[in-house]
Each structure stands twice: as C-alpha cells, then as structure tokens.
C-alpha positions in Angstrom: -41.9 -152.6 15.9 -41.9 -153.8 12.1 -44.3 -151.2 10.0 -47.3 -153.1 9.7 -49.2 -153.3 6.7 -53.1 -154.4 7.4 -55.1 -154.8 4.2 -58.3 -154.8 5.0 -59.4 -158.1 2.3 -56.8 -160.2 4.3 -56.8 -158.5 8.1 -59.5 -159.4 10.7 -59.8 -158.5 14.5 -60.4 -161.1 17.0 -61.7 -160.4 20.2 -61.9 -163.1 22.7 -64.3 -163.4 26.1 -65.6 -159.8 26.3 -68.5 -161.2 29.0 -69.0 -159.0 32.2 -67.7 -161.2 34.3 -64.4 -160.8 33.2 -64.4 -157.2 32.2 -67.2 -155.5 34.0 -67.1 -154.6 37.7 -69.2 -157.3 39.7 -68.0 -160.1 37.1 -67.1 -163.3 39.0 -63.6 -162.6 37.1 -63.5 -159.4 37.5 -62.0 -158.9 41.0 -58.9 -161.1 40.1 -58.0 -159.6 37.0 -58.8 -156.0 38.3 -55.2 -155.1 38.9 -53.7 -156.2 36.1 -56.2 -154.9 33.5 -56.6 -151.4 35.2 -53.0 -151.0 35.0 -52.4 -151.8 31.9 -55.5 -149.9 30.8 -56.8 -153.1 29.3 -60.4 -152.7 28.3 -60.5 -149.0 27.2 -57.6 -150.1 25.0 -59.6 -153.1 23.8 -62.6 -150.7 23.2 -59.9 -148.2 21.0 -58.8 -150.9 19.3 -61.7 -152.4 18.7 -63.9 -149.2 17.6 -60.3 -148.5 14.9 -60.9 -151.7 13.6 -64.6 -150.9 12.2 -63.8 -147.4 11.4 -60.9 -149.1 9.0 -63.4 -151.8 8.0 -61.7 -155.1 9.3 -64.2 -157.8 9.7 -64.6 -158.2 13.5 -64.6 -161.9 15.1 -65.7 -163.0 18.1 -64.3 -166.0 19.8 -66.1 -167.0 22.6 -65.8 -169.6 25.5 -69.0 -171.9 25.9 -71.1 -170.3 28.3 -72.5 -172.0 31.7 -75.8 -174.6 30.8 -77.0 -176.5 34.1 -76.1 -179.8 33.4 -72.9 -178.7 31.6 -69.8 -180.8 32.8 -71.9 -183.6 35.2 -71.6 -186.7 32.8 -67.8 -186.2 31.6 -65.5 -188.7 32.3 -62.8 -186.6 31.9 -62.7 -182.6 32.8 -59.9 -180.5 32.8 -58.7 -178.2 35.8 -59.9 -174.9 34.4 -62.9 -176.5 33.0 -63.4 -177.7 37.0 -62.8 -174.2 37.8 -65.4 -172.3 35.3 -68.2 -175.2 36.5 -67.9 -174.1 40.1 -68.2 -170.7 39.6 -70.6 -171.2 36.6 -68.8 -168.6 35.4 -70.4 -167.1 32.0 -73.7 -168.7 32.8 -76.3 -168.2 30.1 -79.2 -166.2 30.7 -77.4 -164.1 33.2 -75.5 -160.6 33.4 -72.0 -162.3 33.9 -72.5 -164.4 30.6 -73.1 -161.5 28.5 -71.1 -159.5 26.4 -70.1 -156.1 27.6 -72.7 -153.8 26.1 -69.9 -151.9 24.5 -68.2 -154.7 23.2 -71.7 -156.3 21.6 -71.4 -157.5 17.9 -72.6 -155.3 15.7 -74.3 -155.9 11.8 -71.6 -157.5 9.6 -69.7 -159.0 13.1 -69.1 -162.5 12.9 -69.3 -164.8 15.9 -67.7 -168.1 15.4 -69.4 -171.4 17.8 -68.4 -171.4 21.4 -65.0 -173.1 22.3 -65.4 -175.5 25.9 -61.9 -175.3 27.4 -58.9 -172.4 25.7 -58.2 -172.3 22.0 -61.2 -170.2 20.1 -60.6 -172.7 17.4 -60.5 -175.9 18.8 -64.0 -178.0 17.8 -65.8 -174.4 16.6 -66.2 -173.1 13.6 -63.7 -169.8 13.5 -61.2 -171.4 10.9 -63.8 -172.4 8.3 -65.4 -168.6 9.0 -62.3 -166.8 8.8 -61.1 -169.0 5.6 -64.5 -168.4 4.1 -63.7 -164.8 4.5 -60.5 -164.6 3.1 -59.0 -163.8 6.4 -55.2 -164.7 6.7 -53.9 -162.3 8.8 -55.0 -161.8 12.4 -55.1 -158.9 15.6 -56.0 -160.4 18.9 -57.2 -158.7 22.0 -59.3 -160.1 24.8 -59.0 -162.5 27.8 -57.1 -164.1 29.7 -53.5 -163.5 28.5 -52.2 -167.1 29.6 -55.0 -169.8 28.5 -57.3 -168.4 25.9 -55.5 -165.9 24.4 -52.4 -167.9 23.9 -54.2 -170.6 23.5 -56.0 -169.0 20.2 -52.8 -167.6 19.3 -50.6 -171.1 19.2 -53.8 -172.7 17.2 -53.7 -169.9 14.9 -50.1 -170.7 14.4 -50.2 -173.8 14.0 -53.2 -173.5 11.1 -50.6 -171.0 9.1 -52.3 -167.7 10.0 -49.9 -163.9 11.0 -51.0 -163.5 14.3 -50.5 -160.1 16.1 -51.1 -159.5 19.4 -52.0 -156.3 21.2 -50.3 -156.3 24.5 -51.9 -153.6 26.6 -55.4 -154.8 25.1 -55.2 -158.4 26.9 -55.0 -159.1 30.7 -54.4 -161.6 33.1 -54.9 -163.1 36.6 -51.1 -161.9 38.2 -48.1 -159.7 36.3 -46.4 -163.5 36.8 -48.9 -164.9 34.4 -48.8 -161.7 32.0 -44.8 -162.0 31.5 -44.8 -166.2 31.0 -47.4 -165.0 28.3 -46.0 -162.0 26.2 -42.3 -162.7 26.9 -42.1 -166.5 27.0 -44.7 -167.8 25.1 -46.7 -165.8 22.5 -43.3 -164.4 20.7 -42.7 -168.0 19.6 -46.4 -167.7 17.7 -47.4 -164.2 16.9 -45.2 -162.4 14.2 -46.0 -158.9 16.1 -46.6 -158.3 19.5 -47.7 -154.4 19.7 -49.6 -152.0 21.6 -53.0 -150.7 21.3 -51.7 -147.5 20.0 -49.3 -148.6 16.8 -51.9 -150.8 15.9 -54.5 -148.4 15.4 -51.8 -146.0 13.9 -51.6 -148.9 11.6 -55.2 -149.5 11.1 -55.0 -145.4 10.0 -52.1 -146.2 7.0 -53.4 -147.8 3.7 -51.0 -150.1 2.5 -49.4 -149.8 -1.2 -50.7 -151.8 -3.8 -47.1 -153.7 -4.1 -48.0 -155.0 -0.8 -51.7 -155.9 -0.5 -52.2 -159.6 -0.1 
C-alpha cells in the first residue's frame, strides 16, 4: 500500500447505509450479509474506523439511501430491479427499528448528513457533492454497505466528479464472496486510488502529514 497522506482540511469519511437492517441482527438485510460481514469483521472495523476518523478530526459524512415512505414507488412508470426489491421488503422503513441508524454509528455534533439517494450512488440527485465541495473536501475514505451497488456505486460517481477515493476493504460487505471479489478486484480498482484495510487506514489517520504535502 502507497503511504497515505490524510490532511485533515482536504480528507473526509463517508459512511454509507449504517441502518439496522443491514448491520444489526434482526435487520431484514442482515441474515444475507451475515456471513460475509462476520468474516470479514466488517462492522467492528467500520466502528474502528469510524471512531479514528473523529479522534483525527475528519469531517464525517453520511450517505444514506432513501428510507421506506408508504406510498413510495406506486405511481412510477419506471422502477428499477433493486428499487423493486427494497419496496417489497420496505426495507429501511421510516419510523421503524430497521430504518434507523445503528445506535453506535449515529451522527454525532459537527456530522454532516447529505439528502437521501433512491436507488445506489450517494450522490446521484442529493446534495453530498455541493456539502463536501462547500467543505473543502477533495479527498475521500469509504466504508459502509453493500460492496457491489452502493458502495461502488458512490465510489464510480465520486470518480467521475474528480474526487481520491479510498476504500476500506474489510470495512464494507456484501451479499456472497462472489459479489465481494467482482467489487474490490474487478471493479472499484478502476475508481479508488487506494484500496486498504481498516487497520493502515487508521495507522494513517495516526501520521500528520508534512507541510510539503498538505493539500
């Protein structure tokens, strides 16, 4: 892994769909990513990583997806598969457990959570670029859920918008190891500049960068 530099003016966190029912046992999620995230130690890593990243003072994002409404989905011509899927299961419904955030994982003062996204990319029709540009933010750590849609998803929009995108590996999760490898082998190395573990980035987090470098 390159060194990585994180200047805290420049470097933010963003953690994507920490809501019970994809992290917490007795989500609707939960059951289906169980194996992968438990092996891969995925949300205590997110938690470490996450709990670095205010100790070091990076400003902490929260992409979200658009959580269940009644009435959600039932006039639109056209719907998506995974859209189809999350109406179904009203998965993330407002005003219940499953469409809360993991009590651990709740924003804190300072925090900054951008408007919900409706199908993968947390930037696509919300408000995260303008917040993060507002910010000074060019420079990016991802963790969250689910490896394959809106992780990469937020990571190829991210791209394509001109931010450095990292990736924490064993802080993300997904449905099947399949799915995991298409992700972080296939995919995301053609977006993020670093793909890292929870571990050097936090050991990065710990390491102030020399003036000469600070952007």
């Amino acid at each position: 892994m390159a060194n990585l530099m994180l200047d805290k003016q420049s470097t933010a966190l963003v953690v994507i769909d920490p809501y019970n029912d994809f992290i917490s046992e007795g989500g609707k999620v939960w059951d289906r990513l169980k194996t992968v995230a438990e092996a891969n130690e995925c949300v205590p890593h997110m938690l470490q990583v996450l709990n670095a990243a205010r100790k070091a003072e990076l400003r902490v994002f929260y992409a979200l997806h658009h959580r269940y409404r009644p009435g959600d989905y039932e006039s639109w011509k056209y719907i998506a598969p995974i859209q189809k899927r999350a109406w179904s299961r009203r998965t993330f419904e407002e005003g219940t457990w499953g469409g809360e955030i993991r009590s651990e994982f709740a924003p804190q003062p300072g925090d900054i959570v951008a408007q919900e996204h409706w199908c993968s990319s947390g930037f696509a029709n919300t408000d995260l670029d303008l917040l993060l540009k507002r910010h000074g933010i060019h420079k990016l750590i991802v963790i969250g859920l689910i490896a394959s849609t809106c992780v990469e998803s937020t990571v190829r929009f991210a791209a394509e918008l001109g931010y450095e995108v990292t990736v924490v590996k064993d802080a993300i999760a997904d449905l099947s190891d399949e799915n995991m490898h298409a992700a972080l082998d296939i995919n995301i190395p053609n977006y993020a500049t670093a793909i890292v573990t929870a571990q050097e980035i936090i050991d990065s987090m710990c390491v102030k960068a020399p003036e000469s470098v600070r952007t």
